[in-house]
C-alpha positions, 0 to 999 in steps of 0.5 A, a space after each residue: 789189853 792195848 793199853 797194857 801193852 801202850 803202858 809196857 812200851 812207855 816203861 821200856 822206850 829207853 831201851 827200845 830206842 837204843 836197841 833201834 827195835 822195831 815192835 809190831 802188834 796187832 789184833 790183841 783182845 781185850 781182856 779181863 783181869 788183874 790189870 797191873 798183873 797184866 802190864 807186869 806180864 808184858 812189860 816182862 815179856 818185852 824186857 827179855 825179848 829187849 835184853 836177850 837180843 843179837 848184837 849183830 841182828 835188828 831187834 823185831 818183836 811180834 806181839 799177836 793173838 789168835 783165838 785157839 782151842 785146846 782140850 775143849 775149852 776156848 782161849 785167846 792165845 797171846 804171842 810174843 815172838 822175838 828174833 833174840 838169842 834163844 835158848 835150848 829147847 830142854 830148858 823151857 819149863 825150868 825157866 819159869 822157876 823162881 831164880 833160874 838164869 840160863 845166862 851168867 849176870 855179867 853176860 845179861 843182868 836180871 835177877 832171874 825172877 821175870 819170868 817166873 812172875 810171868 807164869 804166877 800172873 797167867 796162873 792167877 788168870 787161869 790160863 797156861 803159858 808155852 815157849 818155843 825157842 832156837 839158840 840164835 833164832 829167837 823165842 816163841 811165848 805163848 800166854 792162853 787166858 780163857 775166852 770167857 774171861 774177855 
């Protein structure tokens, strides 16, 4: 998976370094699958951590992975946590749907498809993803992918 995040930080270093964003990543797995889908997801992931960022605040960016349990299955939990903007918490399934923006196009531009591709690629891994955000703290994206699939 490292070198899907190597090739995501490749394809956003524009905006990485004019957003002066200081991104930390460390104990990712290795994962089996789909390998362009697995670059699209994180690239995705990246680029609304980047876009929904605070003016007045440093962009940080923590990218990590545990291994967890849940309904008696194992699973290697990836986390993108980030310090943006956030969002309410009672939109966190709807912004998953296709089209959906929380955000006018002239507040932050995008086409409102990002992260519905996101859940489509955990899917297509068997995995699930969650999020946990606060308005004006940040967001919380944690994508599980089964651990035999590593």
């Amino acid at each position: 998976m490292n070198g899907g995040i190597s090739r995501s930080l490749l394809t956003g270093e524009f905006i990485i370094q004019e957003k002066n964003a200081i991104i930390n990543i460390e104990n990712l797995p290795a994962l089996q699958g789909y390998r362009r889908q697995l670059q699209q997801l994180l690239q995705n992931l990246l680029s609304n951590a980047l876009k929904y960022s605070r003016v007045d605040v440093p962009v940080r960016i923590d990218i990590f992975a545990t291994r967890v349990s849940k309904t008696d299955r194992a699973y290697h939990r990836v986390t993108v946590k980030d310090n943006g903007i956030g969002f309410e918490q009672e939109y966190a399934d709807r912004i998953f749907q296709m089209f959906t923006r929380l955000h006018s196009v002239r507040e932050y531009r995008g086409t409102g498809v990002g992260l519905s591709i996101v859940k489509k690629v955990v899917e297509n891994h068997n995995g699930f993803i969650e999020v946990d955000s606060v308005p004006g703290r940040g967001s919380t994206f944690s994508v599980h992918f089964p651990a035999e699939l590593h």
